[in-house]
ZAVOLUM-673308 format. One record per atom (N, C-alpha, C): x, y, z. Coordinates in steps of 0.001 Angstrom, whole numbers, padded with zeros to 6 digits, always signed. Layout:
N
XYZ ...
***
This chain:
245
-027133+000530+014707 -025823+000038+014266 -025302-000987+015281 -024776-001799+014735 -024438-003140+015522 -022937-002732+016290 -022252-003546+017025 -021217-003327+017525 -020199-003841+016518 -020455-004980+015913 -019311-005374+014772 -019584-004303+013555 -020462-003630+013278 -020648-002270+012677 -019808-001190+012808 -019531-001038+014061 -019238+000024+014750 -017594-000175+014418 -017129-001231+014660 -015473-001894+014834 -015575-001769+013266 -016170-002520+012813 -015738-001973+011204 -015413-000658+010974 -015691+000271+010596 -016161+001614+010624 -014947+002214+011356 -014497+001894+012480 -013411+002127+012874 -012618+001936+012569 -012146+000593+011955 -010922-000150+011418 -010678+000829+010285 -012189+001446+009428 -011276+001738+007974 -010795+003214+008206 -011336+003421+009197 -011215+005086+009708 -009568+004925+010339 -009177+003983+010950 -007347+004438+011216 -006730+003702+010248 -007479+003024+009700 -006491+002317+007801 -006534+003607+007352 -007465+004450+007210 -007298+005425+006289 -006586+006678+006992 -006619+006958+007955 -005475+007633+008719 -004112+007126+008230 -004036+006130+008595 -002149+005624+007985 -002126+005911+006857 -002938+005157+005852 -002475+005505+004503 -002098+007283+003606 -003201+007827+004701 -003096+009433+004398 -002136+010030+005029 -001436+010010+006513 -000519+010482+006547 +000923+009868+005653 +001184+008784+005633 +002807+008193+005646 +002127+007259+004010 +001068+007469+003141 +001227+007480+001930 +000707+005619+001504 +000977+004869+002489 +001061+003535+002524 +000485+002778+003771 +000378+001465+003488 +000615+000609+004750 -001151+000428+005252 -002252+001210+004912 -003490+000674+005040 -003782-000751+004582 -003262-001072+004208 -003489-002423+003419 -003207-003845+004963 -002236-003304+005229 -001438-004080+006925 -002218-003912+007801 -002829-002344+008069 -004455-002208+008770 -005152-003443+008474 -005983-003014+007547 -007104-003074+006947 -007720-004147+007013 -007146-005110+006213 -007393-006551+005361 -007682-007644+006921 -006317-007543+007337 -006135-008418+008600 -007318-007742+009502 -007945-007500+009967 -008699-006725+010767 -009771-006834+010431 -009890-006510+009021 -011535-006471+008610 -012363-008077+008689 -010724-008810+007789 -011166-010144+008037 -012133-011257+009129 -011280-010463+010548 -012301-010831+011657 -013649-010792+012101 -013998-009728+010615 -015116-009410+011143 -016320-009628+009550 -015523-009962+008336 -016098-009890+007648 -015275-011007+006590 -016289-011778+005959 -015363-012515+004788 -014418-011906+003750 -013092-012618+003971 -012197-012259+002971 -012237-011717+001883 -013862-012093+000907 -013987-011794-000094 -014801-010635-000495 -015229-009927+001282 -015601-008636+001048 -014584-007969+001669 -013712-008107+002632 -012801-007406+002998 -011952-006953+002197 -011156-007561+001181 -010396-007326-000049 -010921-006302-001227 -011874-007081-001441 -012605-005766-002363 -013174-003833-001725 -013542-004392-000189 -014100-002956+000714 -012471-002424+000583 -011541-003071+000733 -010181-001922+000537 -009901-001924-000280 -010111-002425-001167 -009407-001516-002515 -010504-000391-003264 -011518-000739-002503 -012803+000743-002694 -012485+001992-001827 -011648+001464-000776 -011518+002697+000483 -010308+003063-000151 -009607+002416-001097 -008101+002951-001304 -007953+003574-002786 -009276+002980-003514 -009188+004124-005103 -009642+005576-004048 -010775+005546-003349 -011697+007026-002974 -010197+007881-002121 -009329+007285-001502 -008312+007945-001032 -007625+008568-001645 -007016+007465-002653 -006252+007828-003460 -006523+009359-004483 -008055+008922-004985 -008490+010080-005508 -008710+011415-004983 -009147+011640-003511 -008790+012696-003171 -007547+013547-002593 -006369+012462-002248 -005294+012805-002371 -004773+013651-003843 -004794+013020-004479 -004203+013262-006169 -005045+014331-006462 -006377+014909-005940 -007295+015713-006368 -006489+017183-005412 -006072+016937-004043 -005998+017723-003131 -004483+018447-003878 -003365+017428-003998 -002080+017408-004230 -001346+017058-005293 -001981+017544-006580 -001595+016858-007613 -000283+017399-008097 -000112+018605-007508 +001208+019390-008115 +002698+018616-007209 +002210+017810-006229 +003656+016967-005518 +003263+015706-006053 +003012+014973-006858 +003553+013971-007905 +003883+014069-008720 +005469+013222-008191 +006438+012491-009439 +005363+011980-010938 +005242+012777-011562 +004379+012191-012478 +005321+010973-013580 +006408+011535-013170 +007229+009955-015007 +007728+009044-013744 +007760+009796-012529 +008423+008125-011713 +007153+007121-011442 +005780+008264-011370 +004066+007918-011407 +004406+006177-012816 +004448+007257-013379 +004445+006322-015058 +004956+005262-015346 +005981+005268-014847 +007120+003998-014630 +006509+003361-014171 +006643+003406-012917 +006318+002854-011787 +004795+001875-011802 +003779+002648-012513 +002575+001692-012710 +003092+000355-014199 +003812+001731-015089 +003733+000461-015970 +004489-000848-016202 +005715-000414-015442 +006676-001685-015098 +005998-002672-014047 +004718-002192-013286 +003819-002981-012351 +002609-003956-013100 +002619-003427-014120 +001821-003966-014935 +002305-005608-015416 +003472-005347-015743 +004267-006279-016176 +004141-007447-014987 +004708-007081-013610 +004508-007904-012514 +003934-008549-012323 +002184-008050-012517 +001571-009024-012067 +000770-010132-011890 +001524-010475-013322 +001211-011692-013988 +001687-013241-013456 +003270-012665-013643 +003699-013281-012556 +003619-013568-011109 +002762-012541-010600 +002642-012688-009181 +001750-013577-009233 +000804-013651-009965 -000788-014342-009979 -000166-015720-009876 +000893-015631-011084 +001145-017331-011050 +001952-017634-009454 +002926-016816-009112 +003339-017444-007988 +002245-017650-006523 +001265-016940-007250 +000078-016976-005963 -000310-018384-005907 -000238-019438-006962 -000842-020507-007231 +000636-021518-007375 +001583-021481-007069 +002378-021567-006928 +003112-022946-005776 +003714-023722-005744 +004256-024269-004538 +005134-023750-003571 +005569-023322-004180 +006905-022455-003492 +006817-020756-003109 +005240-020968-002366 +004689-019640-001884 +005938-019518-000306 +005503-020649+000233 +006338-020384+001556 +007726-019602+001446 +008801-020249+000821 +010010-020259+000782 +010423-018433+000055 +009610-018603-001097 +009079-016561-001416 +009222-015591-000819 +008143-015953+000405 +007213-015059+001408 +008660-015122+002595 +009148-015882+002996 +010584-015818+003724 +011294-015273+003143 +011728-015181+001879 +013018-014349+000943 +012550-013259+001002 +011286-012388+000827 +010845-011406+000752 +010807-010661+002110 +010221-010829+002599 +010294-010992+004300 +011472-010200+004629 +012830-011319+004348 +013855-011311+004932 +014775-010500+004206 +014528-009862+002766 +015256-008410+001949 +014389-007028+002533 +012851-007081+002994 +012234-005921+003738 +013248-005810+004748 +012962-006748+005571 +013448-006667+006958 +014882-006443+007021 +016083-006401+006124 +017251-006450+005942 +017764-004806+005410 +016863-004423+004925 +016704-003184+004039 +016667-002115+004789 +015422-002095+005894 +014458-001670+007206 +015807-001386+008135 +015968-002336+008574 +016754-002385+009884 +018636-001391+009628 +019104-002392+008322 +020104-001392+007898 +019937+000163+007544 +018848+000221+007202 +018819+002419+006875 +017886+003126+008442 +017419+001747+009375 +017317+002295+010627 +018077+002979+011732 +019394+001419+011449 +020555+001732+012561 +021668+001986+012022 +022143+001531+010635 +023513+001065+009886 +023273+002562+008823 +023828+002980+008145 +023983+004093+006984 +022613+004372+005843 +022246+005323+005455 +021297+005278+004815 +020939+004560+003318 +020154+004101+002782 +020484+003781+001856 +020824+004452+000482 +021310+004107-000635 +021868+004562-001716 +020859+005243-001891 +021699+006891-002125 +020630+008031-002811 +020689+008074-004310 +019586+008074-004703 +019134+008273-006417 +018724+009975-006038 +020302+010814-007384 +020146+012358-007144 +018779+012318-008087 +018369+011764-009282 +017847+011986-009812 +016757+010980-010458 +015655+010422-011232 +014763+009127-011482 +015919+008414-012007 +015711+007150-012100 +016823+006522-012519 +015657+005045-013123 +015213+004908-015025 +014773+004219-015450 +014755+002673-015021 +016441+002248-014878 +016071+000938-014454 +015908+000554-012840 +015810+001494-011798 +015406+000930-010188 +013886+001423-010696 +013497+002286-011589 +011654+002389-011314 +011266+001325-012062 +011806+000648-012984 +011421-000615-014056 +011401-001783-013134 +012758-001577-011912 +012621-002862-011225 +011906-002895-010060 +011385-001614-009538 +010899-001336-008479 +009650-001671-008688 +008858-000996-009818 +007319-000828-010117 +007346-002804-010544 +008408-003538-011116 +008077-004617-011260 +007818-005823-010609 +008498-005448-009023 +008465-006304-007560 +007288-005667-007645 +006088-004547-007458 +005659-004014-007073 +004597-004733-007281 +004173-005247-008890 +003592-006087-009486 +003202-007469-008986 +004740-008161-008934 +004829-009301-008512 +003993-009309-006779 +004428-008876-005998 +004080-008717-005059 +002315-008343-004796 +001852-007290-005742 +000619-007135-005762 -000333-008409-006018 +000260-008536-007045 -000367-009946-007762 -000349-011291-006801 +000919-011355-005955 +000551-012561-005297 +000206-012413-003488 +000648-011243-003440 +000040-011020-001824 -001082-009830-001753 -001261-009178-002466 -001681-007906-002696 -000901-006574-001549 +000008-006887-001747 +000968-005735-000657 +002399-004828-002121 +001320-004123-003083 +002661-003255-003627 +003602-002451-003192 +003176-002343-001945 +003846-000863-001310 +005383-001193-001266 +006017-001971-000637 +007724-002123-000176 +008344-001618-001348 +008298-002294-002285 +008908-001818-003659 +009520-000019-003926 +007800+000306-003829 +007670+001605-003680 +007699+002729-002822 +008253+001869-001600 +008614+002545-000629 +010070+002868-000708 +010700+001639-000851 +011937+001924-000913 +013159+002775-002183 +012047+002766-003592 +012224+003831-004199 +012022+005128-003710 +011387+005804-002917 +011064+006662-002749 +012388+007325-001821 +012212+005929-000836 +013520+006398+000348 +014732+006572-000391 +015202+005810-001414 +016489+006643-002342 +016217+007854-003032 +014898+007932-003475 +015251+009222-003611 +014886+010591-002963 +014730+010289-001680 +014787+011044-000795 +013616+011961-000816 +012352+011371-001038 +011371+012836-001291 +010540+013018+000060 +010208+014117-000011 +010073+014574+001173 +008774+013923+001459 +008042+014286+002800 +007196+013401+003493 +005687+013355+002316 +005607+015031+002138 +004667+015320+000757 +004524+014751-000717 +006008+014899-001282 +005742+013511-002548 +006091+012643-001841 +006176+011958-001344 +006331+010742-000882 +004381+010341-000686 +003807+011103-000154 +002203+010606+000001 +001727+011200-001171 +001871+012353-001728 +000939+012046-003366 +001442+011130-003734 +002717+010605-004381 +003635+010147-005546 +002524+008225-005269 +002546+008289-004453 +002593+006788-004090 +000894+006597-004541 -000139+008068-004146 -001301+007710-004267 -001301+007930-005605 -000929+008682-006670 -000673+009273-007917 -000723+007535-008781 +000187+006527-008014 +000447+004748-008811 -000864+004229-008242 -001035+004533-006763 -002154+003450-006023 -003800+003706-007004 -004000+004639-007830 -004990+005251-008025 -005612+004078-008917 -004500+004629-010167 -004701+003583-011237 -004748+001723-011328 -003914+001227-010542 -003797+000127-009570 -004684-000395-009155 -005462+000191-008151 -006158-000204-007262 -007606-000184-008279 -007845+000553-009301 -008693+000365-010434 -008864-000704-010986 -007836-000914-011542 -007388-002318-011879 -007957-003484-011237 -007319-003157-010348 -007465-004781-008906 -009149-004369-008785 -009750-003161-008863 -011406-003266-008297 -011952-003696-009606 -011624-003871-010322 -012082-004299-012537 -011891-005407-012374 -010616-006316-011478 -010812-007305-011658 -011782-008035-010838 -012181-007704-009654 -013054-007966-008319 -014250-007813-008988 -014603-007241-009761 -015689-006850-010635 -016082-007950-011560 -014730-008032-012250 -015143-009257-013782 -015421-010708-012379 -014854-010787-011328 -014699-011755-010494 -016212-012376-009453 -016938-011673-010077 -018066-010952-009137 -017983-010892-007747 -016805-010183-007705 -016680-010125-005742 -017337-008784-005624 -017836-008020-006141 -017962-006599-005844 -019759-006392-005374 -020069-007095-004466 -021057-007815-003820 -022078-006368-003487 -023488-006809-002789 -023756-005506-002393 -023152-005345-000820 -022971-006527-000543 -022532-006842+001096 -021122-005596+000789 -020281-005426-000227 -018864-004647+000068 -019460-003162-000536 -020833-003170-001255 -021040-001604-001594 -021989-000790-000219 -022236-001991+000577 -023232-001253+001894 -022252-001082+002722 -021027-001599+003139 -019930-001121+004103 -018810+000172+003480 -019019+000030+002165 -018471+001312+001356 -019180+002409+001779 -020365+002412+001753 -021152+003506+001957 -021605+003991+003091 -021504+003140+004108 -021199+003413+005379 -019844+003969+006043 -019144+003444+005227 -017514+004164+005653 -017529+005757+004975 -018659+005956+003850 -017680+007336+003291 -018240+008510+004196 -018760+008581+004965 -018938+010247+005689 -017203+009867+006893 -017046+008678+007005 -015389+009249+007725 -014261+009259+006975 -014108+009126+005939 -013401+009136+004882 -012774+010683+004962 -013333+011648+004842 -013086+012577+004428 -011978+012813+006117 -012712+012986+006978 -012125+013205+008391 -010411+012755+008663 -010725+011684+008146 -009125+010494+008371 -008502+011286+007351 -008869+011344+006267 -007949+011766+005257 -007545+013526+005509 -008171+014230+005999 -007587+015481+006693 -007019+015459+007300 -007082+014887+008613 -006272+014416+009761 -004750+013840+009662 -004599+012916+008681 -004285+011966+008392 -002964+013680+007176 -003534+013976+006350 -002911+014930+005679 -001796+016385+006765 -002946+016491+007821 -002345+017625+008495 -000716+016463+009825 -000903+015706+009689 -000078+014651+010524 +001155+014581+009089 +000738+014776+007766 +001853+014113+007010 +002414+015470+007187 +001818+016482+007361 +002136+017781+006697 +003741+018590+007554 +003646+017508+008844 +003994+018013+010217 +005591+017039+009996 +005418+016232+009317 +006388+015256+009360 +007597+015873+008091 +008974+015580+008600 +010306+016051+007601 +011306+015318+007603 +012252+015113+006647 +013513+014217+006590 +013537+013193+007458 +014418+013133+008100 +014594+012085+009004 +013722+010853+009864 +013123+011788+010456 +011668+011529+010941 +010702+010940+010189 +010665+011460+008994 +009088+010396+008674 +009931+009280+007514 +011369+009439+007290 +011677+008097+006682 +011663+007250+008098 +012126+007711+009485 +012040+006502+010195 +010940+005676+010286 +009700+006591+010163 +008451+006077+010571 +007932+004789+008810 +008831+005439+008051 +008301+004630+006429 +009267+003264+006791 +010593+003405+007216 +010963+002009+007620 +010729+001552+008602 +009954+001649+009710 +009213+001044+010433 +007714+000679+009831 +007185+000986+009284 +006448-000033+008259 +006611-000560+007414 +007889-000863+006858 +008382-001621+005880 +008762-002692+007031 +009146-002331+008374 +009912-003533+009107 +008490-004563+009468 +007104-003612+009706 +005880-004264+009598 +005387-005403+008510 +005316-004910+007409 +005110-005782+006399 +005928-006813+006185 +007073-006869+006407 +008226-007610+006837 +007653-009004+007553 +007663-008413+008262 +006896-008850+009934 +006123-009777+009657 +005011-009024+008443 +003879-010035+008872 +003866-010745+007339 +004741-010564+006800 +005209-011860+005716 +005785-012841+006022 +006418-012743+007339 +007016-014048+008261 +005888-014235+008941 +004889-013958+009091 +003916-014609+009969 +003099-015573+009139 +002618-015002+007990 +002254-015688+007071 +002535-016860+006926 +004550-016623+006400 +004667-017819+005903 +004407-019300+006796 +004886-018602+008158 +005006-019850+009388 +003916-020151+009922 +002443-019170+008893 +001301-020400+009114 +000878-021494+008481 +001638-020772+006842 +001198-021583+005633 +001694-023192+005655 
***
């Protein structure tokens, strides 16, 4: 095994740690990281292979803590999205986007960090999952980052650290199907991204235990701080983006 072998292999092993404890945010790992070491056009497709196999054993492990109709919403109002995202991916006015977006994470983040929490939803509420799952879309479609959307539904409605990591893998499942169908019709789904798949799955299982007994440990307060501190991440690096583009 080579040393850029080795760093691979690692990278998807603490992507998949994050995503298994706190539900999200492998994607902010992953992509950026792998890139260095592997073309874009296998890096993209190797995570959304590391993130259906997650997803699925999450939802397999924990199926009784997913929101299953906020599940429902939530993919199918995403559906809608990301059509539009595709087009704004191709778009002129990517820069100016990627700053507005950026700058409602980061505004969102910082106020339910230091300033009052944000508005609690006692109960699902049809039109924030219609509009939530539909940024979710947009966003997928043109950056491939759904998570904020769905993060910040979650933080109104307050679910605990447990649905909060099924609920999210319960949408990512079907999703991330999707996005690997299209990598597929695309012919990105190379053997170069099925030999680093298959090299990653004997740690798969490890991260995702690990990664489960870390969510398991986490309650209220505490692991929303840690969910808006990766929302202040993605944030982050949507302003980095833009001020390369």
């Amino acid at each position: 095994m080579t040393v850029a072998t080795a760093v691979i292999l690692a990278i998807i092993f603490f992507a998949t740690f994050i995503r298994s404890a706190f539900g999200f945010g492998e994607a902010l790992v992953a992509v950026p990281l792998l890139a260095l070491y592997l073309p874009l056009t296998v890096a993209a497709p190797l995570a959304v292979l590391i993130s259906i196999s997650i997803a699925l054993v999450v939802v397999a492990q924990d199926w009784r803590e997913v929101h299953l109709r906020s599940t429902g919403w939530l993919f199918a109002s995403t559906l809608l999205g990301i059509p539009l995202g595709l087009l704004l991916l191709t778009s002129s006015h990517q820069k100016a986007v990627k700053i507005a977006l950026a700058l409602v994470i980061l505004v969102f983040s910082l106020y339910s960090l230091i300033g009052s929490k944000p508005p609690e939803l006692k109960k699902d509420s049809v039109p924030w999952l219609i509009g939530c799952g539909f940024f979710a879309g947009i966003l997928g479609g043109a950056y491939g980052m759904n998570g904020p959307p769905l993060v910040i539904y979650g933080a109104m409605r307050r679910w605990s650290a447990q649905h909060f990591r099924a609920t999210l893998q319960g949408y990512f499942l079907p999703a991330s199907i999707i996005g690997m169908a299209f990598y597929w019709f695309g012919g990105l789904w190379t053997r170069e991204v099925t030999h680093y798949f298959l090299l990653s799955l004997p740690l798969l299982w490890p991260a995702i235990w690990l990664g489960r007994v870390v969510n398991h440990r986490l309650h209220g307060n505490s692991f929303l701080r840690y969910v808006y501190l990766g929302l202040m991440a993605i944030g982050g690096l949507l302003l980095v983006q833009a001020a390369r583009a």
